[in-house]
C-alpha positions as CSV (number, residue, x, y, z in Angstrom):
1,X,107.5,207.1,-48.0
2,X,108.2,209.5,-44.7
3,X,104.4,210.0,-44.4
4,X,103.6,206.1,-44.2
5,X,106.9,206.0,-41.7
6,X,105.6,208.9,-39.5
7,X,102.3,207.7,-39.8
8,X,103.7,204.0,-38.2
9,X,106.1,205.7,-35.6
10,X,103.0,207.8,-34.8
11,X,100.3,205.2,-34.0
12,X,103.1,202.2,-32.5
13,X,103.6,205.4,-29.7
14,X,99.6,205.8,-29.2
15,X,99.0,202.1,-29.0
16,X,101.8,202.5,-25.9
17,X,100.1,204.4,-24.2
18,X,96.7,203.1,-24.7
19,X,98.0,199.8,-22.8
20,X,99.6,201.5,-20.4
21,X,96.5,203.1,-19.7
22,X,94.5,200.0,-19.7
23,X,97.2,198.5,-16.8
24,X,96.8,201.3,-14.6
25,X,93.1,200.2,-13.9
26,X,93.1,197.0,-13.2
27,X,91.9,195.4,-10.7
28,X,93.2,191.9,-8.3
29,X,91.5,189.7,-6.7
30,X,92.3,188.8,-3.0
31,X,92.1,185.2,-3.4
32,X,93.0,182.9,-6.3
33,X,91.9,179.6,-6.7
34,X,92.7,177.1,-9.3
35,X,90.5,174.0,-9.7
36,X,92.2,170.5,-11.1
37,X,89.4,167.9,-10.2
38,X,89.1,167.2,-14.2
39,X,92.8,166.6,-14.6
40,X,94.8,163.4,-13.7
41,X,98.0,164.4,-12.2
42,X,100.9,161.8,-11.9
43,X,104.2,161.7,-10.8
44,X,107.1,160.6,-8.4
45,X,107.8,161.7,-5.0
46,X,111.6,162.6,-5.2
47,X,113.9,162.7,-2.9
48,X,117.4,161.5,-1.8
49,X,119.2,157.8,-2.4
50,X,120.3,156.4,1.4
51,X,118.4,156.7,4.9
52,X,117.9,159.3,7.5
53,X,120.2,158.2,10.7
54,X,118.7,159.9,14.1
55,X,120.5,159.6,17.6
56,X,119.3,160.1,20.6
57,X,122.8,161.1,22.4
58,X,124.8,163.7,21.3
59,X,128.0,162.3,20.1
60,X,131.1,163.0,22.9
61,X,133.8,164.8,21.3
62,X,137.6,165.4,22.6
63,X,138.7,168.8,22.9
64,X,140.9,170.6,19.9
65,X,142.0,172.7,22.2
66,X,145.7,171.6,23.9
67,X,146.8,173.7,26.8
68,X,150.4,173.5,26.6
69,X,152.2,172.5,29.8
70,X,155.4,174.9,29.2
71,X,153.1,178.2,28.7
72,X,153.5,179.5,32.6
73,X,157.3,179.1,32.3
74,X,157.4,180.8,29.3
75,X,155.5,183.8,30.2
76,X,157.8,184.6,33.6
77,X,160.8,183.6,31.4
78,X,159.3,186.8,29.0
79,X,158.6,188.7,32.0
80,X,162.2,188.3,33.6
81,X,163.5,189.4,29.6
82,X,161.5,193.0,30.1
C-alpha cells in the first residue's frame, strides 16, 4: 500500500512540473481577432429610465457665505480686552 502511495505522490509532483515547463514556453500573439460573421447576435441597448436635460447658462446661485455685520466691532472690542 505505501509503494502505490509513493508511487502517486511521486508522478502527481512530475506531472507539475512538466506543465510548468510547458507554460514557460509559450508563446502570444500581438494581435487577437475574433470573427462572429456566422453568429446572430441580439439584444437591447440599455440604459437609464428619464431624459437627459442640457442648459446652456450656468444656473446663478446666491452666496452661502454671510459676512456678519457685527464682526469689526467685535474684533476691536477683543482687542480693547488684551
Amino acid at each position: 500500500m505505501r509503494i502505490i502511495v509513493m508511487a502517486a505522490i511521486l508522478s502527481l509532483t512530475g506531472v507539475g512540473t512538466a506543465l510548468a515547463q510547458a507554460d514557460d514556453n509559450a508563446t502570444y500573439k500581438s494581435k487577437t481577432v475574433y470573427d462572429f460573421e456566422d453568429d446572430n447576435v441580439e439584444g437591447d441597448l440599455q440604459r437609464p429610465d428619464g431624459e437627459l436635460v442640457n442648459s446652456i447658462n450656468k444656473a446663478q446661485h446666491d452666496s452661502l457665505i454671510e459676512i456678519r455685520k457685527d464682526f469689526i466691532p467685535e474684533m476691536l472690542k477683543s482687542l480693547e480686552d488684551i
